[in-house]
The first five atom37 places (N, CA, C, CB, O) and aatype in JSON, in Angstrom:
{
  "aatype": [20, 20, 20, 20, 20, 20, 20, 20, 20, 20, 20, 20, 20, 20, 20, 20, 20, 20, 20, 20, 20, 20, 20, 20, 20, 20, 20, 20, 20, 20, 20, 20, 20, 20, 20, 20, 20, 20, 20, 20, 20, 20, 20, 20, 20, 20, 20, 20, 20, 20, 20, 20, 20, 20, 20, 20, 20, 20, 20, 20, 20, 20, 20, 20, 20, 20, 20, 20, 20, 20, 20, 20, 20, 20, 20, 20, 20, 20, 20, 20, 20, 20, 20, 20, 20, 20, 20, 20, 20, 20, 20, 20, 20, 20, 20, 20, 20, 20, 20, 20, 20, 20, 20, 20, 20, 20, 20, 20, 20, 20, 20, 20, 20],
  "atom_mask": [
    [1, 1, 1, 1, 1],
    [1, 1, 1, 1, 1],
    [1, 1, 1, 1, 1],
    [1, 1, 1, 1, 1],
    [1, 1, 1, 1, 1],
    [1, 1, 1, 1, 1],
    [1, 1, 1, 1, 1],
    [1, 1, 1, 1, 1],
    [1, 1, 1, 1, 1],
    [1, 1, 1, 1, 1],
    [1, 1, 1, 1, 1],
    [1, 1, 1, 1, 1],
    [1, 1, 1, 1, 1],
    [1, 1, 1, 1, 1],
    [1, 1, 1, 1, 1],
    [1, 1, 1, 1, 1],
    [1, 1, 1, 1, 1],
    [1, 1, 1, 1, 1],
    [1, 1, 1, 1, 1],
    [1, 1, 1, 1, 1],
    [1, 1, 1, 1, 1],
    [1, 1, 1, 1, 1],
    [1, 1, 1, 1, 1],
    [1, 1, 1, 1, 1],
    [1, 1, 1, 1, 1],
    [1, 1, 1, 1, 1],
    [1, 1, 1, 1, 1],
    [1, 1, 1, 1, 1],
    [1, 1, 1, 1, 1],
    [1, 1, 1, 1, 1],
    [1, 1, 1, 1, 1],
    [1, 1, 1, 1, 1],
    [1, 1, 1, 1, 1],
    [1, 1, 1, 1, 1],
    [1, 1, 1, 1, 1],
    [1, 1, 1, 1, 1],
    [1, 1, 1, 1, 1],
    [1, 1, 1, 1, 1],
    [1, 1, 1, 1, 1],
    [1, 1, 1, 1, 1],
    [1, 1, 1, 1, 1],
    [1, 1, 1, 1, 1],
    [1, 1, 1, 1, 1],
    [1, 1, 1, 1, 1],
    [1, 1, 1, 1, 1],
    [1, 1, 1, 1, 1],
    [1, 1, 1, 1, 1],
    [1, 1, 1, 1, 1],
    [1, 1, 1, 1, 1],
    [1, 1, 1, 1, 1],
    [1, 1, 1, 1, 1],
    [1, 1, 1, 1, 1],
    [1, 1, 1, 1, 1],
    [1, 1, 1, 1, 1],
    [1, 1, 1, 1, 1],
    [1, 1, 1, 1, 1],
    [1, 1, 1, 1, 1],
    [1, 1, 1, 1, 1],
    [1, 1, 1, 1, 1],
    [1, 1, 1, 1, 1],
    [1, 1, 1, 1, 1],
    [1, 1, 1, 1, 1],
    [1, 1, 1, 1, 1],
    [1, 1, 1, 1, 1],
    [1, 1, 1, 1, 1],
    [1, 1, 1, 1, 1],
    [1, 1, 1, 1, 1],
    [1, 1, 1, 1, 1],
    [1, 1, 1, 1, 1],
    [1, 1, 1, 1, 1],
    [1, 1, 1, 1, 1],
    [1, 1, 1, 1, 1],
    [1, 1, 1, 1, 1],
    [1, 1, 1, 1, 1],
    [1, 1, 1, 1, 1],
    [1, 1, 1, 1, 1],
    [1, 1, 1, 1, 1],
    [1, 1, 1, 1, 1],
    [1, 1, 1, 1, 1],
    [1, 1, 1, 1, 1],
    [1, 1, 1, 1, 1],
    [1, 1, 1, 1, 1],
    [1, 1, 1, 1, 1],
    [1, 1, 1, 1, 1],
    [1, 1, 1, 1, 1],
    [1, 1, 1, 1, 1],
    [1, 1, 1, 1, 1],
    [1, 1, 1, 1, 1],
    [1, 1, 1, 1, 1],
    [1, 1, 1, 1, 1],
    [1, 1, 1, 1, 1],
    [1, 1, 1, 1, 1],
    [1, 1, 1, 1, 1],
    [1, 1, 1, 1, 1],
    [1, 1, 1, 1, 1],
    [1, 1, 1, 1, 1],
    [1, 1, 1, 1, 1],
    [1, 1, 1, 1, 1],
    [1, 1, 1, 1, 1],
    [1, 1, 1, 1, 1],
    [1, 1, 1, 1, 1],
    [1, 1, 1, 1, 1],
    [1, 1, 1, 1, 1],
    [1, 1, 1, 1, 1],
    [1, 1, 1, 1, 1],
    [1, 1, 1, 1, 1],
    [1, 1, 1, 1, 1],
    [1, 1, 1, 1, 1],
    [1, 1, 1, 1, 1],
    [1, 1, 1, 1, 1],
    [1, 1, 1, 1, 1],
    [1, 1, 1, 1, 1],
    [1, 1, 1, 1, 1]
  ],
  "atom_positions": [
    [[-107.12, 101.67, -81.15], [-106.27, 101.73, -79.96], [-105.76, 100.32, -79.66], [-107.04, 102.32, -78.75], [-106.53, 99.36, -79.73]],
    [[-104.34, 100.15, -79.28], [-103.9, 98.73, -78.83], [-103.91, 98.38, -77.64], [-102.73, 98.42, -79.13], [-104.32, 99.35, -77.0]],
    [[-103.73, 97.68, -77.09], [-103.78, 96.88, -76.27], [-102.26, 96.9, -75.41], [-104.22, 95.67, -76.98], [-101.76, 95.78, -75.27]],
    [[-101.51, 98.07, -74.84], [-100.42, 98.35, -74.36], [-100.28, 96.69, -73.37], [-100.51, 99.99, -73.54], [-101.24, 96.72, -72.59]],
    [[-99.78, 95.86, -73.23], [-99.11, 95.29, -72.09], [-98.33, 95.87, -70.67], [-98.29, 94.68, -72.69], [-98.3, 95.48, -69.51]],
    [[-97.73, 97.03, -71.42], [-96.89, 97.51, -70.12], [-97.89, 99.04, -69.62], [-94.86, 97.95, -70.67], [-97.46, 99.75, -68.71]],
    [[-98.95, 99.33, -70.21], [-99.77, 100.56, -69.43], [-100.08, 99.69, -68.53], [-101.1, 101.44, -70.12], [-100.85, 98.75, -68.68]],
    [[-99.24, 100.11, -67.16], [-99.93, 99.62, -65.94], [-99.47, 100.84, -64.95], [-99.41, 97.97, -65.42], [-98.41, 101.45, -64.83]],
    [[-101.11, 100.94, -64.11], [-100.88, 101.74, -63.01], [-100.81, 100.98, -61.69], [-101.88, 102.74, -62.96], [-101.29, 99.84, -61.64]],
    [[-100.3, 101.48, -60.69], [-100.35, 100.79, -59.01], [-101.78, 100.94, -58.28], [-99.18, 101.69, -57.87], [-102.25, 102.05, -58.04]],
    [[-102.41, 99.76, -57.96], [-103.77, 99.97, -57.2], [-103.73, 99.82, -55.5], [-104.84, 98.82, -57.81], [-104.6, 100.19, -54.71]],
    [[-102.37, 99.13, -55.19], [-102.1, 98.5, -54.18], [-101.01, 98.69, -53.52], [-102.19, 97.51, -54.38], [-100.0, 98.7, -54.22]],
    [[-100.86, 98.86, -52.27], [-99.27, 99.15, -52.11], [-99.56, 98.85, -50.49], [-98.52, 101.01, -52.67], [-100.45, 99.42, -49.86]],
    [[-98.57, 97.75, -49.86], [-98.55, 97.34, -48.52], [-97.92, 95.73, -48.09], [-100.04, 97.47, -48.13], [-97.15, 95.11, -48.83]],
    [[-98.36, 95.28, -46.89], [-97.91, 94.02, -46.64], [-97.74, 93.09, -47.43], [-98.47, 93.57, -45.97], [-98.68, 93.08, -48.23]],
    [[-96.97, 92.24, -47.64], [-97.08, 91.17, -48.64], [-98.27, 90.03, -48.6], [-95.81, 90.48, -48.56], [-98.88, 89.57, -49.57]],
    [[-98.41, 89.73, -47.23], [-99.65, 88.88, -47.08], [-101.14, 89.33, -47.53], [-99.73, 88.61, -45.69], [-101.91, 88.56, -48.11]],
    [[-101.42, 90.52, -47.24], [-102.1, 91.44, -47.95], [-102.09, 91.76, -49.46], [-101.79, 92.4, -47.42], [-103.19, 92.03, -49.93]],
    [[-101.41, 91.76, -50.0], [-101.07, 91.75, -51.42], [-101.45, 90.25, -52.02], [-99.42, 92.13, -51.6], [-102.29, 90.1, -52.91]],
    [[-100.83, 89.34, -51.5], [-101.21, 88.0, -51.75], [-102.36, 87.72, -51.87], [-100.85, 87.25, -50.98], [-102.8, 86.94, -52.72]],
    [[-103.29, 88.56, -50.71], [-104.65, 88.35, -50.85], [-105.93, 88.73, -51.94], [-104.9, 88.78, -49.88], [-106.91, 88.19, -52.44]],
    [[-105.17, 90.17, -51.93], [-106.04, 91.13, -53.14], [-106.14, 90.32, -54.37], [-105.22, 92.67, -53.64], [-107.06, 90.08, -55.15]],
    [[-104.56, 89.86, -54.27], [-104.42, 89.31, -55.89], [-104.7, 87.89, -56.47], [-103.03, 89.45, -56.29], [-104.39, 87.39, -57.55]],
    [[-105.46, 87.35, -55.24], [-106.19, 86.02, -55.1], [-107.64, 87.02, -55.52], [-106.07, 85.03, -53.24], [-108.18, 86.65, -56.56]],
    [[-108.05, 87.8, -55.06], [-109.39, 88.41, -55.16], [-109.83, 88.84, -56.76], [-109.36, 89.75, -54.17], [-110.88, 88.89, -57.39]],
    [[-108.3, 89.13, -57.05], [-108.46, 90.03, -58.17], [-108.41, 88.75, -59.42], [-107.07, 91.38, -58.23], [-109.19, 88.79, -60.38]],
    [[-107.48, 87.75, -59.25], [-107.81, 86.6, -60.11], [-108.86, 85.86, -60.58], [-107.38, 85.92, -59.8], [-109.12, 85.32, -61.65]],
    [[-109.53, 85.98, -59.21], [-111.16, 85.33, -59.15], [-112.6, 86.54, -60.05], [-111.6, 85.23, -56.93], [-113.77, 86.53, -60.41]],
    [[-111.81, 87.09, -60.02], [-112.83, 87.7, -61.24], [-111.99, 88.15, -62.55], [-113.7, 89.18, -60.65], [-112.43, 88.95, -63.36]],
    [[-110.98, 87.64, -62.62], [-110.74, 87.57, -63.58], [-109.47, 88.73, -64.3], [-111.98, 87.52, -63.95], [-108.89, 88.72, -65.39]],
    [[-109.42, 89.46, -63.37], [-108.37, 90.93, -63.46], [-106.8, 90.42, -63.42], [-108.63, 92.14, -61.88], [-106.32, 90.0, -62.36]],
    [[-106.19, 90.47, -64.38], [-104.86, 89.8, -64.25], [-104.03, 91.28, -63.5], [-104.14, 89.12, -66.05], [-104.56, 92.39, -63.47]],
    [[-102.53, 90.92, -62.89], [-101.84, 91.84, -61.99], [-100.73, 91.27, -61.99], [-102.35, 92.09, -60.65], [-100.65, 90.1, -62.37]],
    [[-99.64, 91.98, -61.57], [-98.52, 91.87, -61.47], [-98.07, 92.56, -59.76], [-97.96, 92.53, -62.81], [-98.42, 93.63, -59.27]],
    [[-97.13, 91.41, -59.14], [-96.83, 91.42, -57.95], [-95.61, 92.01, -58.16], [-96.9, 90.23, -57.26], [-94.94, 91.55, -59.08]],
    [[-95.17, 92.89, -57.55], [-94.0, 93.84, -57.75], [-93.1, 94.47, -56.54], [-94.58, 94.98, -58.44], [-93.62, 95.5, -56.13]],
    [[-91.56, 94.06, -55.64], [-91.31, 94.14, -54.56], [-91.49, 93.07, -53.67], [-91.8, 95.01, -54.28], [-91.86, 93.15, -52.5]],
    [[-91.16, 91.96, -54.35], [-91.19, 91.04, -53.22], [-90.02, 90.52, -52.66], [-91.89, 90.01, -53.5], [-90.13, 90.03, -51.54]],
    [[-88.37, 90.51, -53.5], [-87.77, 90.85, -52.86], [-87.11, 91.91, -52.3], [-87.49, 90.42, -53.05], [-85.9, 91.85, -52.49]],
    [[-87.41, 92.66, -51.82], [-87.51, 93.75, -50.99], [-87.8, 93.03, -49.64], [-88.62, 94.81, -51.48], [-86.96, 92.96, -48.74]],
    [[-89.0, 92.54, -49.57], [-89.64, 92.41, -48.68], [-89.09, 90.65, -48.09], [-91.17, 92.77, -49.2], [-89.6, 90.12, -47.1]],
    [[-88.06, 90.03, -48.87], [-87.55, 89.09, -48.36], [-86.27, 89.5, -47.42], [-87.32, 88.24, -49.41], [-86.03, 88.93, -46.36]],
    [[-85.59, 90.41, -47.89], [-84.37, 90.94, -47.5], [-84.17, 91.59, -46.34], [-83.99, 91.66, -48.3], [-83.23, 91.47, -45.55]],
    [[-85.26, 92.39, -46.28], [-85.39, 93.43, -45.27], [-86.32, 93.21, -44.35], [-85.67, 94.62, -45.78], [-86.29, 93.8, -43.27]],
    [[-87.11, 92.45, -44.63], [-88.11, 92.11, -43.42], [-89.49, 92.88, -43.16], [-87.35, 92.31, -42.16], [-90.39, 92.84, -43.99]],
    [[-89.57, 93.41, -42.27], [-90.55, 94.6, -42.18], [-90.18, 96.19, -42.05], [-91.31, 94.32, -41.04], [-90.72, 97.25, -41.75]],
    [[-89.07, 95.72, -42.44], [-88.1, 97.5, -42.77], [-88.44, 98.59, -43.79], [-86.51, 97.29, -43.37], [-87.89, 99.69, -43.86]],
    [[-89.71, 97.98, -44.78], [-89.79, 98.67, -45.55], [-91.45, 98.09, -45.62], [-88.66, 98.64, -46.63], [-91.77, 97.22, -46.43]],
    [[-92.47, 98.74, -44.63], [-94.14, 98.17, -44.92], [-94.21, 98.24, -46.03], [-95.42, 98.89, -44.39], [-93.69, 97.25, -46.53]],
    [[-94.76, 99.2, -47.06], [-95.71, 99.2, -47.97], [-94.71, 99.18, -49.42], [-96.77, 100.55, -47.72], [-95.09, 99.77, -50.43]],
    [[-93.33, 98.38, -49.37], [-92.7, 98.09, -50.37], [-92.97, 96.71, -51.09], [-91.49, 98.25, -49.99], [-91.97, 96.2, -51.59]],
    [[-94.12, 96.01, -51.23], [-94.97, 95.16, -52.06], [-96.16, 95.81, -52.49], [-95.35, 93.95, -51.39], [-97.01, 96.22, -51.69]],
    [[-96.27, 95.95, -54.09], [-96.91, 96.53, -54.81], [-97.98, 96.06, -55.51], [-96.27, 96.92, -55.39], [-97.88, 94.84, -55.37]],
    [[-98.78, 96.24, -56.05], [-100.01, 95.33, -56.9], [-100.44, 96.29, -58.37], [-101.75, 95.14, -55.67], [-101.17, 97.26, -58.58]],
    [[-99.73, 95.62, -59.04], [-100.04, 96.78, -60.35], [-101.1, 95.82, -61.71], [-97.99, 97.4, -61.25], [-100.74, 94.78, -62.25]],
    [[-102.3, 96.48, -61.96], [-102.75, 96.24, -62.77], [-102.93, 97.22, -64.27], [-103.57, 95.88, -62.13], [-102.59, 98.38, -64.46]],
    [[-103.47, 96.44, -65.02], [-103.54, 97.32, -66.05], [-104.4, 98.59, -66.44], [-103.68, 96.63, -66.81], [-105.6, 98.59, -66.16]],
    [[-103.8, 99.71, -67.09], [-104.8, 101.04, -66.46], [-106.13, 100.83, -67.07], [-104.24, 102.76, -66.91], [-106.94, 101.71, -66.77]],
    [[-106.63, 99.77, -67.99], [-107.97, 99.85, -68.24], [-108.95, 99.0, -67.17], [-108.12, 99.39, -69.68], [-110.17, 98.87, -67.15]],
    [[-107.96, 98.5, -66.36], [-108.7, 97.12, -65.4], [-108.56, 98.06, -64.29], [-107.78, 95.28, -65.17], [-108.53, 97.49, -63.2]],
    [[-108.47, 99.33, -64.25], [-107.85, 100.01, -62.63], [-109.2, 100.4, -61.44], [-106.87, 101.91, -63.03], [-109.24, 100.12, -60.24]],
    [[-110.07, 101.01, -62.14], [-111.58, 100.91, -61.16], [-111.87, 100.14, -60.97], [-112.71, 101.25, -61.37], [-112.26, 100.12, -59.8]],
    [[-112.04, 98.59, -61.81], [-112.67, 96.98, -61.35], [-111.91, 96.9, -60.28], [-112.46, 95.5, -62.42], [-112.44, 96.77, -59.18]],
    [[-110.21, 96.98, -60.44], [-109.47, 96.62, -59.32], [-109.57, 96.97, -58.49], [-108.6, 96.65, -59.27], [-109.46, 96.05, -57.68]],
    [[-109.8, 98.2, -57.86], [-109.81, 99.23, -56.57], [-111.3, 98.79, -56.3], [-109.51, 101.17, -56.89], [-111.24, 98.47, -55.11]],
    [[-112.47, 98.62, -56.67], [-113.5, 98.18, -56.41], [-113.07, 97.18, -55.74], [-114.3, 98.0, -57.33], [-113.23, 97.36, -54.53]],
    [[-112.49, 95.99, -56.05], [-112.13, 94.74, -55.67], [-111.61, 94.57, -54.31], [-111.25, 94.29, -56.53], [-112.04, 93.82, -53.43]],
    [[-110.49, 95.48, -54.28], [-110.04, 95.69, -52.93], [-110.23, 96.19, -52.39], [-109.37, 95.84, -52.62], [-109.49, 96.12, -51.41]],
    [[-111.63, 97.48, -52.29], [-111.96, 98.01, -51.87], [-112.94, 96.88, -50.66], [-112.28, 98.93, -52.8], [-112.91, 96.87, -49.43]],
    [[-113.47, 96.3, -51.35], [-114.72, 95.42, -51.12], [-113.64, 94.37, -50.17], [-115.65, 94.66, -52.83], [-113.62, 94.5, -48.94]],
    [[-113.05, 93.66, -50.63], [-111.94, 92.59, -49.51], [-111.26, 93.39, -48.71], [-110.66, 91.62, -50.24], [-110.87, 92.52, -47.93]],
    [[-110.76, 94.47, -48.26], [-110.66, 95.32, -47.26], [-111.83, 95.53, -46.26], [-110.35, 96.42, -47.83], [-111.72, 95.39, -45.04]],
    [[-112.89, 95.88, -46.89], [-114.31, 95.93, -46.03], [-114.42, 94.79, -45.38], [-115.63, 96.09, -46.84], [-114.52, 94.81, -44.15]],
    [[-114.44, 93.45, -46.2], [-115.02, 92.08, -45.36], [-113.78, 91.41, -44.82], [-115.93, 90.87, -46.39], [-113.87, 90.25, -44.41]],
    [[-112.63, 92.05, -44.79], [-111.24, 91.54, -43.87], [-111.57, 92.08, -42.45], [-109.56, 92.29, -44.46], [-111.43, 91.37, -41.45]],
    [[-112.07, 93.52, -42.38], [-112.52, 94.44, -41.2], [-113.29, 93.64, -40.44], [-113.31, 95.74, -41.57], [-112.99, 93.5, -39.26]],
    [[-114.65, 92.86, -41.1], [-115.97, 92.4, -40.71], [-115.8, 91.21, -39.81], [-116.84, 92.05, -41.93], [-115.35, 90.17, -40.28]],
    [[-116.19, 91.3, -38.36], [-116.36, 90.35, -37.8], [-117.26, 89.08, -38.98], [-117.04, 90.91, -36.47], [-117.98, 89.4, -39.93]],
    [[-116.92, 87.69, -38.54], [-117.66, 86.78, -39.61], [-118.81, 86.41, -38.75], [-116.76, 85.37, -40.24], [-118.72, 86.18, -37.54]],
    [[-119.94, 86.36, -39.46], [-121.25, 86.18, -39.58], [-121.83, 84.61, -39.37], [-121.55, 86.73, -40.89], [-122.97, 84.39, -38.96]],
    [[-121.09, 83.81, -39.64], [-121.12, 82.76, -39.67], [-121.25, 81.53, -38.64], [-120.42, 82.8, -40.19], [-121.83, 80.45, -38.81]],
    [[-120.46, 82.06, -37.4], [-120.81, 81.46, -36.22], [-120.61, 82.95, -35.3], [-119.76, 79.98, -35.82], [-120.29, 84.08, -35.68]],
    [[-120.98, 82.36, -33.82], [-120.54, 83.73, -32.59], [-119.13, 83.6, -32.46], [-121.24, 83.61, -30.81], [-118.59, 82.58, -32.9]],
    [[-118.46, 84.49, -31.91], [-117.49, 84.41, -31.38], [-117.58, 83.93, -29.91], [-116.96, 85.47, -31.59], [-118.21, 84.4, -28.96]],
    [[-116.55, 82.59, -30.05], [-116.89, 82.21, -28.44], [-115.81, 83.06, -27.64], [-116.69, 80.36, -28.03], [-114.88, 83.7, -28.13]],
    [[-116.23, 82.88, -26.01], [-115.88, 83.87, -25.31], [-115.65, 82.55, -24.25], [-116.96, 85.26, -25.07], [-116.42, 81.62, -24.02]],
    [[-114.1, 82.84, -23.63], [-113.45, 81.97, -22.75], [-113.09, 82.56, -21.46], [-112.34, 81.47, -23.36], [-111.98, 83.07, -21.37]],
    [[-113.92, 82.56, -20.38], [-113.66, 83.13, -19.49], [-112.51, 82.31, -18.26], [-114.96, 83.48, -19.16], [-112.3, 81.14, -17.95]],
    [[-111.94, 83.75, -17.78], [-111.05, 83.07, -17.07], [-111.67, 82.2, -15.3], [-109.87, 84.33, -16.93], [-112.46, 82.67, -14.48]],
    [[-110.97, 80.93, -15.28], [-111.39, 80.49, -13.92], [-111.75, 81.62, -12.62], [-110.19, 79.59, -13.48], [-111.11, 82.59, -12.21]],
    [[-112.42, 81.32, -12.4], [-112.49, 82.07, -10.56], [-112.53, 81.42, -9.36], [-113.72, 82.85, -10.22], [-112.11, 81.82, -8.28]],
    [[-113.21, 80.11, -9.69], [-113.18, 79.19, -8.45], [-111.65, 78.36, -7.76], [-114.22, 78.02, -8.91], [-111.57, 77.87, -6.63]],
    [[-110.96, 78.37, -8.43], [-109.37, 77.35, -8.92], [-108.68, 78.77, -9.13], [-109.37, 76.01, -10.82], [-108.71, 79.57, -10.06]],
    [[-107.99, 78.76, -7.79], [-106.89, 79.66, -7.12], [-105.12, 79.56, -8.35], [-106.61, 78.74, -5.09], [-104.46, 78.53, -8.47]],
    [[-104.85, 80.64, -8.92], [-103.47, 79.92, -9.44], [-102.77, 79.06, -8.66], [-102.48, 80.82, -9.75], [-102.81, 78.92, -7.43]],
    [[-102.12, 78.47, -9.49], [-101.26, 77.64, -8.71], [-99.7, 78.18, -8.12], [-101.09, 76.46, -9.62], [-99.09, 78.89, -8.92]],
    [[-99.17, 77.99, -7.13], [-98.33, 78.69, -6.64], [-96.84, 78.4, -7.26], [-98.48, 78.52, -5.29], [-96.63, 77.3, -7.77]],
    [[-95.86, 79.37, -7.2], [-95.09, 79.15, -8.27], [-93.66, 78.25, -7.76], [-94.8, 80.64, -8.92], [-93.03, 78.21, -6.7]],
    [[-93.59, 77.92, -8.42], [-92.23, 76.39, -7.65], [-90.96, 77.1, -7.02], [-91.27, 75.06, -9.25], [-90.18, 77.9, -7.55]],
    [[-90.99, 76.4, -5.29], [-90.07, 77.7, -4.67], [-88.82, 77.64, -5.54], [-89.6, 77.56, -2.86], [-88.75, 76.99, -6.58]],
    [[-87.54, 78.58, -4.85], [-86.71, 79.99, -5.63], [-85.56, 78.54, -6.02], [-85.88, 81.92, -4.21], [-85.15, 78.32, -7.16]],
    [[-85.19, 77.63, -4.74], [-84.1, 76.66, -4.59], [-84.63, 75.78, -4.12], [-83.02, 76.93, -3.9], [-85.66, 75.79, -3.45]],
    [[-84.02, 74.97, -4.41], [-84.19, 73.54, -3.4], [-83.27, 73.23, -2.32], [-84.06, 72.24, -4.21], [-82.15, 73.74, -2.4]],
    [[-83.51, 72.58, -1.42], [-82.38, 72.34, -0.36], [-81.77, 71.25, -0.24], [-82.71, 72.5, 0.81], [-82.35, 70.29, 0.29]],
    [[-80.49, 71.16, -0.69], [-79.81, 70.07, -0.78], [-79.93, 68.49, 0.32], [-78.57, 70.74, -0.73], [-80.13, 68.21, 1.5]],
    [[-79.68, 67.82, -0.96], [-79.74, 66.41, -0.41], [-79.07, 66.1, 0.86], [-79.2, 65.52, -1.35], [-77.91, 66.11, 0.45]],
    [[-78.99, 65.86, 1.99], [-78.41, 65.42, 3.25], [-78.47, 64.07, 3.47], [-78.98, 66.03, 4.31], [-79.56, 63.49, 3.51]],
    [[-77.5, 63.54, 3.61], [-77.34, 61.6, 3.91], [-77.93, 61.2, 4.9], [-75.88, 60.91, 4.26], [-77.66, 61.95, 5.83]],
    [[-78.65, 60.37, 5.22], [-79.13, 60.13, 7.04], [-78.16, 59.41, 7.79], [-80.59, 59.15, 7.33], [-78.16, 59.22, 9.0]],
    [[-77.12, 58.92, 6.73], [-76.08, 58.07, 7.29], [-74.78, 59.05, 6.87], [-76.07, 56.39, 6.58], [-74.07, 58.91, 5.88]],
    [[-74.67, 60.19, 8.01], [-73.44, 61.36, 7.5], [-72.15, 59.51, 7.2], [-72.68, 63.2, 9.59], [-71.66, 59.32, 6.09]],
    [[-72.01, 58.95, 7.84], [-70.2, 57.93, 7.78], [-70.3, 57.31, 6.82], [-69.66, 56.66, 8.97], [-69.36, 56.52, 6.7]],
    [[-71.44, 57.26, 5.57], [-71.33, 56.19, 4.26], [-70.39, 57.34, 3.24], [-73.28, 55.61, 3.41], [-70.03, 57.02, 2.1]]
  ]
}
């Protein structure tokens, strides 16, 4: 059996920043991929979500979906690493009041200059 180059199936399909990510994930172990729809996604903006694609090769296709399966999970996961700090709002320190609507014009003290 050979070694097709172009047998590739789609494992991925969504945001581009997201895609960017998988396929940082998927490099790091070693799974090569092809990014597919990215201009699409320059042109149109967010007019078209899940028109950036992630296609790997169909013998690499369970490692892959494992892969992103797993960086989907720990994207979800609050991080472990420190707490999340928590910023509460003042209560003692009144807002401050908001700068009146007009001002009232300048008046001369000397109306004859």
């Amino acid at each position: 059996m050979t070694h097709d180059p172009n047998d590739v199936v789609r494992v991925y399909a969504g945001p581009a920043l997201m895609v960017r990510g998988h396929r940082a994930a998927l490099a790091e172990v070693g799974i090569t991929c092809r990014v597919v729809g990215t201009e699409l996604s320059g042109s149109f903006g967010s007019a078209l979500p899940a028109s950036v694609e992630l296609w790997v090769h169909r013998s690499n296709k369970t490692a892959a979906e494992g892969v992103i399966a797993r960086e989907s999970r720990s994207a979800n996961e609050p991080t472990r690493d420190r707490p999340r700090q928590h910023f509460p709002h003042p209560i003692d320190d009144p807002k401050p009041a908001p700068p009146p609507h007009r001002r009232e014009p300048y008046v001369s003290p000397d109306p004859g200059a």
